[in-house]
C-alpha positions as CSV (number, residue, x, y, z in Angstrom):
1,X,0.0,0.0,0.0
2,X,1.0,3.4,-0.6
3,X,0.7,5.5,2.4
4,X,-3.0,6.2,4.5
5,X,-4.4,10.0,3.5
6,X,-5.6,10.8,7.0
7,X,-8.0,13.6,8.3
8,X,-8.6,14.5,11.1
9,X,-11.0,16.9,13.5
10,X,-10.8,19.4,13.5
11,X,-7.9,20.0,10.5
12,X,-4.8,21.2,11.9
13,X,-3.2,23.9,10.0
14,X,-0.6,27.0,10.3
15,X,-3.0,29.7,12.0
16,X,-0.5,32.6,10.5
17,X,-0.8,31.4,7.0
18,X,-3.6,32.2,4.8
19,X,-5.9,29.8,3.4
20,X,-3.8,29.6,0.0
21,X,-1.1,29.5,1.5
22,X,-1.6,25.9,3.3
23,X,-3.4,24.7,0.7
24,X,-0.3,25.2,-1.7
25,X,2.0,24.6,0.8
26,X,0.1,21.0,1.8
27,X,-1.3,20.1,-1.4
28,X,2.6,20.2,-2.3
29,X,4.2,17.7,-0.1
30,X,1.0,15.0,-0.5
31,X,1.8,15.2,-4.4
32,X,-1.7,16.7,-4.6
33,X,-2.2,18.2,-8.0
34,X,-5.9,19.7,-9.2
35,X,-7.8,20.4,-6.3
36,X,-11.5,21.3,-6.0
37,X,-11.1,24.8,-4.7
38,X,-14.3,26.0,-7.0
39,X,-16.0,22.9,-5.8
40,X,-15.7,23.1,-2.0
41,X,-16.4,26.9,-2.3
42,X,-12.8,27.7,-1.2
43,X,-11.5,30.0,-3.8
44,X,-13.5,33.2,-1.9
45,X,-11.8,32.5,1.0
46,X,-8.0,32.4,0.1
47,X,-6.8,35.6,1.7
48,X,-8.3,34.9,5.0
49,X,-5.7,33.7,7.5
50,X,-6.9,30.0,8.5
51,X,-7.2,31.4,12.0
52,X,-9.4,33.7,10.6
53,X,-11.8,31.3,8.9
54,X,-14.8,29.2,9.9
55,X,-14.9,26.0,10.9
56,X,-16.4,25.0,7.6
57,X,-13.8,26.8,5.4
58,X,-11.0,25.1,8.0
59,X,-12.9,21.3,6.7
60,X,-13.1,22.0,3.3
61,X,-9.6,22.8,3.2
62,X,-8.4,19.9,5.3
63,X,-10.6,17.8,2.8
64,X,-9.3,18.8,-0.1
65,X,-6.2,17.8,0.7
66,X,-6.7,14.1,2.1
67,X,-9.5,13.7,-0.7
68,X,-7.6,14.4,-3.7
69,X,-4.2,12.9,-2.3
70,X,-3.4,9.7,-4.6
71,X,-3.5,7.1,-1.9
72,X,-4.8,3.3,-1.5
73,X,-6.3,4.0,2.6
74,X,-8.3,7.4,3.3
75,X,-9.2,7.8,6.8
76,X,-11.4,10.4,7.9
77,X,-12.9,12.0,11.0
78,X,-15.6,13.4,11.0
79,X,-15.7,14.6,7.6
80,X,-19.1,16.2,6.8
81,X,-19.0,18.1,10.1
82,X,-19.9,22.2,9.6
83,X,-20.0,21.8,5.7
84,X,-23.0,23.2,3.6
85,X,-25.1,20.5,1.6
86,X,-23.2,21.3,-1.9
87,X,-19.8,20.6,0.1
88,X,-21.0,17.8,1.2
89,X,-22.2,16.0,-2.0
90,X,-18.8,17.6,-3.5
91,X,-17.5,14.7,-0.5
92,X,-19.7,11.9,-1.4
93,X,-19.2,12.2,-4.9
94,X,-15.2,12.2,-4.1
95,X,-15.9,9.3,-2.0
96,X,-17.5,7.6,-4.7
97,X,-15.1,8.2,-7.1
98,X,-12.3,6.9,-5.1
99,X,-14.5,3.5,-4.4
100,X,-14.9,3.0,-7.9
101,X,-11.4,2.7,-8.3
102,X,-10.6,0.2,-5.5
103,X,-9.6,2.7,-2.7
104,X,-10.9,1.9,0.9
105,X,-12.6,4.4,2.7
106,X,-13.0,4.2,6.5
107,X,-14.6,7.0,8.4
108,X,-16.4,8.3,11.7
109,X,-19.1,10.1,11.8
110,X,-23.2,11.1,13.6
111,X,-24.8,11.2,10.7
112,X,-27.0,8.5,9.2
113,X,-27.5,10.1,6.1
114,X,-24.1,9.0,5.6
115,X,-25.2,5.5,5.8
116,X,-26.3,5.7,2.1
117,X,-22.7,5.6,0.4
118,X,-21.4,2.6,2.7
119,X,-20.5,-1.3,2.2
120,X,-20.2,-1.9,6.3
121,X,-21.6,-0.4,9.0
122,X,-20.2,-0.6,12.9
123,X,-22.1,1.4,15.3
124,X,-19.7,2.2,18.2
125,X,-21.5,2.7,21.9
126,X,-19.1,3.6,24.9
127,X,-15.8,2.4,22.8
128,X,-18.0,-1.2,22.1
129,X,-19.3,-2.3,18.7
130,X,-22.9,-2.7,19.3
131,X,-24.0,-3.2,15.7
132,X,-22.0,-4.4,12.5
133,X,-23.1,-5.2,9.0
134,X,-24.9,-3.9,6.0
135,X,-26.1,-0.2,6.2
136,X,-29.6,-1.6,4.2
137,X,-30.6,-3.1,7.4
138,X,-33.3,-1.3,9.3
139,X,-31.3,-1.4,13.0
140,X,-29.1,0.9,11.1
141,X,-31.8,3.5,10.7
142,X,-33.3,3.7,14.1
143,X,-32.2,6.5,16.8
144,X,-30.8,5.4,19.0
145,X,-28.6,7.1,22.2
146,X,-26.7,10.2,21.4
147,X,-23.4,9.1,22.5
148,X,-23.4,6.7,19.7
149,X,-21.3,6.8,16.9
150,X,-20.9,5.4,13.7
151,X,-18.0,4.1,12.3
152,X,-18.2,3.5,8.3
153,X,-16.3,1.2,6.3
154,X,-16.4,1.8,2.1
155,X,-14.5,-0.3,0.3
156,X,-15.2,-1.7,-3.2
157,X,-12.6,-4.5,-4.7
158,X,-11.0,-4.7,-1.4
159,X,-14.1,-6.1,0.0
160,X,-12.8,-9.6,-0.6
161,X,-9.3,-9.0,1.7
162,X,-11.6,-7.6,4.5
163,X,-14.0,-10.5,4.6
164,X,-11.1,-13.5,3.8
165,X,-8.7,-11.5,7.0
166,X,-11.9,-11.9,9.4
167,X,-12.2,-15.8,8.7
168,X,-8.5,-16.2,9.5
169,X,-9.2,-14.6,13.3
């Protein structure tokens, strides 16, 4: 494997440095070439210093770099957390994109609608796995406690590595 594209939240950045700035300065040492700035709406925000910007603006930045990072393993935290619904599509489209071509996605998040672009489905309680499987079944879809949170596993041709390493346990 090539090395994981990881994001975390919230994105860590230089505070001092404009938005630009990181973006060219990051995008450059992950080997990150065309980047969504239009996309994620980040191109009006370039001049503001990242200490300056919204939490949103801080995301879409940190997920334009992991997203678009040439990579086999993406993890992310969090990753539709205080982005606007076009931003967010802009993210499951990416998402899609990178399943149909064999990457594995694995991320966090508390958002069920979320539940629609993954293959697995772990809901975490208190640290424990409380439910795991398909994201079609209806447990998946109920509320449930608030401290819950769902951990999401997309992964398309590696699919068959996942399920042949979990017979071997």
């Amino acid at each position: 494997f090539k090395e994981l594209s990881v994001l975390i939240d919230p994105p860590s950045f230089y505070p001092h440095l404009k938005v630009i700035e990181n973006l060219e300065y990051f995008s450059y040492i992950h080997g990150c070439e065309k980047l969504p700035t239009e996309k994620l709406g980040l191109a009006g925000h370039f001049e503001k210093r990242v200490k300056e910007a919204s939490h949103g603006t801080v995301k879409k930045l940190g997920l334009a770099i992991t997203l678009w990072k040439d990579t086999d393993i993406y993890v992310l935290d969090e990753p539709f957390s205080h982005l606007d619904p076009n931003s967010q599509n802009v993210v499951k489209d990416r998402i899609d994109e990178l399943r149909s071509k064999g990457k594995a996605i694995f991320f966090t998040t508390h958002q069920q609608n979320a539940l629609d672009i993954c293959d697995k489905v772990a809901i975490l309680e208190d640290g424990k796995i409380k439910l795991i499987g398909s994201p079609s079944l209806p447990n998946f879809r109920q509320k449930g406690n608030k401290r819950q949170k769902i951990f999401l596993y997309n992964c398309s041709t590696s699919k068959r590595t996942w399920e042949s390493k979990k017979r071997h346990r």
